[in-house]
C-alpha positions in Angstrom: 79.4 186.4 195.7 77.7 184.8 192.7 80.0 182.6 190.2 79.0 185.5 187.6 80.0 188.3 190.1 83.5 186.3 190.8 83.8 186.1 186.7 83.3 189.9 186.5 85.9 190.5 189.0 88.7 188.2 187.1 88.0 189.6 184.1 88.2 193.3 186.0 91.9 192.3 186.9 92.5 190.7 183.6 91.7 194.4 181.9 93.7 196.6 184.1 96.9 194.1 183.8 96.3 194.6 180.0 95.9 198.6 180.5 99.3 198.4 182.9 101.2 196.3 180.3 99.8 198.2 177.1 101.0 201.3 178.7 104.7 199.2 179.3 104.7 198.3 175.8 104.0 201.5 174.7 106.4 203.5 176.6 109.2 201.1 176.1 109.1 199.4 173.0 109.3 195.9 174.7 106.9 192.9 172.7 106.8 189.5 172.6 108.0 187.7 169.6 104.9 186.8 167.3 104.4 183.2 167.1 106.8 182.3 169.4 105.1 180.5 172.0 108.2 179.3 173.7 106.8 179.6 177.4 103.9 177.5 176.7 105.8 174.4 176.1 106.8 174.4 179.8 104.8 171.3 181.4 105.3 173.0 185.1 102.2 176.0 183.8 100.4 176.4 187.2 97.0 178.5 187.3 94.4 179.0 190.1 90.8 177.4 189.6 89.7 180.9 190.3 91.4 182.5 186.9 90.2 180.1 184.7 86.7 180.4 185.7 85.8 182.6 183.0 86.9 180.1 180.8 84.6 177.3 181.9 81.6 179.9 182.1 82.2 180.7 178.7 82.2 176.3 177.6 78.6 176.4 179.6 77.1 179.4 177.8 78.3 177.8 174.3 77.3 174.1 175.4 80.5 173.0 175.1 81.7 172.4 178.6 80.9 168.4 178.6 82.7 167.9 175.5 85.9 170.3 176.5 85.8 168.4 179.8 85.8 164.7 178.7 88.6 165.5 176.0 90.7 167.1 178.8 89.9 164.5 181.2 91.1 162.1 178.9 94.7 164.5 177.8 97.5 163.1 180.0 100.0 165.3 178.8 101.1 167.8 181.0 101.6 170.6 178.7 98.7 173.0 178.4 95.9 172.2 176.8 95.1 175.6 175.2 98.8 175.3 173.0 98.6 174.2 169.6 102.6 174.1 168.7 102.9 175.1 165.0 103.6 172.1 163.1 106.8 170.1 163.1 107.6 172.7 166.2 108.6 172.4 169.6 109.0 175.9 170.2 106.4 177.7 168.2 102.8 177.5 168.5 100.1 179.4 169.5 97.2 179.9 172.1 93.9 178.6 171.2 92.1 180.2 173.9 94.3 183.2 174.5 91.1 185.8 175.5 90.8 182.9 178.4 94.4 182.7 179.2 95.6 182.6 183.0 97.2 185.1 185.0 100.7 183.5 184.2 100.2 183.8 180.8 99.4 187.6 180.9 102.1 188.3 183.3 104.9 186.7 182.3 107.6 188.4 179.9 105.9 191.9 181.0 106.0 191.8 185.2 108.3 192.2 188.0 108.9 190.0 191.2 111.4 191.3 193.9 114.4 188.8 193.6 116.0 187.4 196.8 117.8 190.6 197.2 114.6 192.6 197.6 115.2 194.0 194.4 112.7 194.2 191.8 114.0 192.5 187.8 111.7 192.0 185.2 110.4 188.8 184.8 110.9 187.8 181.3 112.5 185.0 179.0 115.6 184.2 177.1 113.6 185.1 173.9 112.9 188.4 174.8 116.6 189.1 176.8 118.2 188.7 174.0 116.5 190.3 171.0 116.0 192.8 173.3 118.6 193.4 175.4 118.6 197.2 175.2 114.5 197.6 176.0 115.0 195.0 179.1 118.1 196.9 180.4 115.5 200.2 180.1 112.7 198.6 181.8 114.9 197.2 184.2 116.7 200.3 185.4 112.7 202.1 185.2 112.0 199.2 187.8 114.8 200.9 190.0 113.8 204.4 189.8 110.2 203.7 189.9 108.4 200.4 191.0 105.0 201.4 188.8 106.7 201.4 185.7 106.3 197.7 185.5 103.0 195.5 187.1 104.0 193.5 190.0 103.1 189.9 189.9 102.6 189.7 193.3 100.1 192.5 193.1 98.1 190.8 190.9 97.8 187.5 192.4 96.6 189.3 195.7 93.5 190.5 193.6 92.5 187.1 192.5 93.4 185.7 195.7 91.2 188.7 197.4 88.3 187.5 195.0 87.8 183.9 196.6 90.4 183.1 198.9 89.6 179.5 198.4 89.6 179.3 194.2 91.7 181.9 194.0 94.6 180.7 196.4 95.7 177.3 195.5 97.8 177.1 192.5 97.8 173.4 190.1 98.8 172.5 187.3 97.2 174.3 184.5 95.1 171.7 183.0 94.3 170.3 186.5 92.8 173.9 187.3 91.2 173.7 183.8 89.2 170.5 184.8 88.3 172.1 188.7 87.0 175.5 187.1 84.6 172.7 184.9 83.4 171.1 187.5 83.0 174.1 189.6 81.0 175.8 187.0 79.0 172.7 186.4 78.3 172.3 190.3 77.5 175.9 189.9 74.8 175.3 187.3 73.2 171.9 188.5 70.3 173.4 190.1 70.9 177.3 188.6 69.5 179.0 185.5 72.2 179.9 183.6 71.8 183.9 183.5 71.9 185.6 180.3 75.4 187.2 179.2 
C-alpha cells in the first residue's frame, strides 16, 4: 500500500469516528467545553506514527515539512507541539492543527474502554464529569444497555493498527511520532513524485 493509500485509510477512520461521535453528541447533549484544552497539557500524549501521517503529507504538499521538522526537532518540551495554551493559561489553549489531530485526541472525552471489571465507562475528564454529570450518567447507563451507543477505543485503534501493522502499532510520545511520520514521509518522497492532491 502506497503512503497516499495508507493516508486515505486514516483519514477514512478519522471520518467515521467523527460520524459515531456527532451522532453521540447529538443524541445526548454531551460537548466539550470550548476553549478548554485541559487534556492537551498532559506531557504523557502518545500517538502512533501511522495517525499522524496525514499530518506530515500535508507539511510536504505545502513545503513546509523541513521547517516544521527542524523547529520540532529542536522543541524539548514534552507537551504537544500542536497546543498553543491561551495566554497567561495553563489550562486553556487551543489546537493549532486540530483537522490533523491524533486518534487520542478525537477519542478522548467521547469513547468507551471496558474497565478492569469488563465493564464498559465512558472515557472522559473531570471537566466534562462535572458540568455534566447528568449527560455522562445518560451515556453511561446507554453504554450498559447498548455497547454502540458510544465508539470503542479499542475499536478504533484496531483500524489504524490494521492499516500498517508496523506504523500503526507502536505508540510514542506525541511529538516523537510527529518527528517519525516526517521523516517517514520524507523517506517516502526522496526518490517519489509527490502526486497531486
Amino acid at each position: 500500500m502506497s503512503l497516499q493509500q495508507k493516508v486515505k485509510e486514516v483519514e477514512r477512520v478519522f471520518a467515521d469516528l467523527e460520524k459515531e461521535m456527532d451522532r453521540l453528541r447529538q443524541s445526548t447533549g454531551l460537548y466539550c467545553v470550548a476553549g478548554c484544552g485541559r487534556c492537551c497539557f498532559k506531557s504523557d500524549i502518545e500517538a502512533s506514527v501511522l495517525e499522524l501521517l496525514p499530518y506530515a503529507l500535508h507539511l510536504i504538499r505545502t513545503g513546509h515539512i523541513e521547517e516544521a521538522y527542524g523547529e520540532l526537532k529542536k522543541n524539548t518540551s514534552r507537551q504537544c507541539s500542536f497546543l498553543r495554551p491561551a495566554p497567561g493559561s495553563t489550562t486553556h489553549g487551543s489546537c493549532l492543527q486540530y483537522q490533523y489531530r491524533g486518534l487520542i485526541c478525537r477519542l478522548f472525552g467521547y469513547a468507551a474502554s471496558k474497565g478492569m471489571d469488563g465493564q464498559a465507562k465512558l472515557v472522559t475528564c473531570q471537566t466534562i464529569k462535572t458540568s455534566q454529570a447528568e449527560t455522562v450518567a445518560r451515556v453511561e447507563a446507554g453504554l450498559k444497555e447498548d455497547r454502540n451507543t458510544v465508539p470503542f477505543m479499542s475499536d478504533y485503534y484496531f483500524r489504524m493498527r490494521s492499516i500498517d501493522p508496523d506504523l500503526g502499532t507502536r505508540l510514542l510520545p506525541i511529538n516523537q511520532a510527529m518527528l517519525k511520520a516526517m521523516e517517514e514521509v520524507m523517506g517516502y518522497y526522496a526518490y517519489r513524485e509527490l502526486e497531486e492532491e
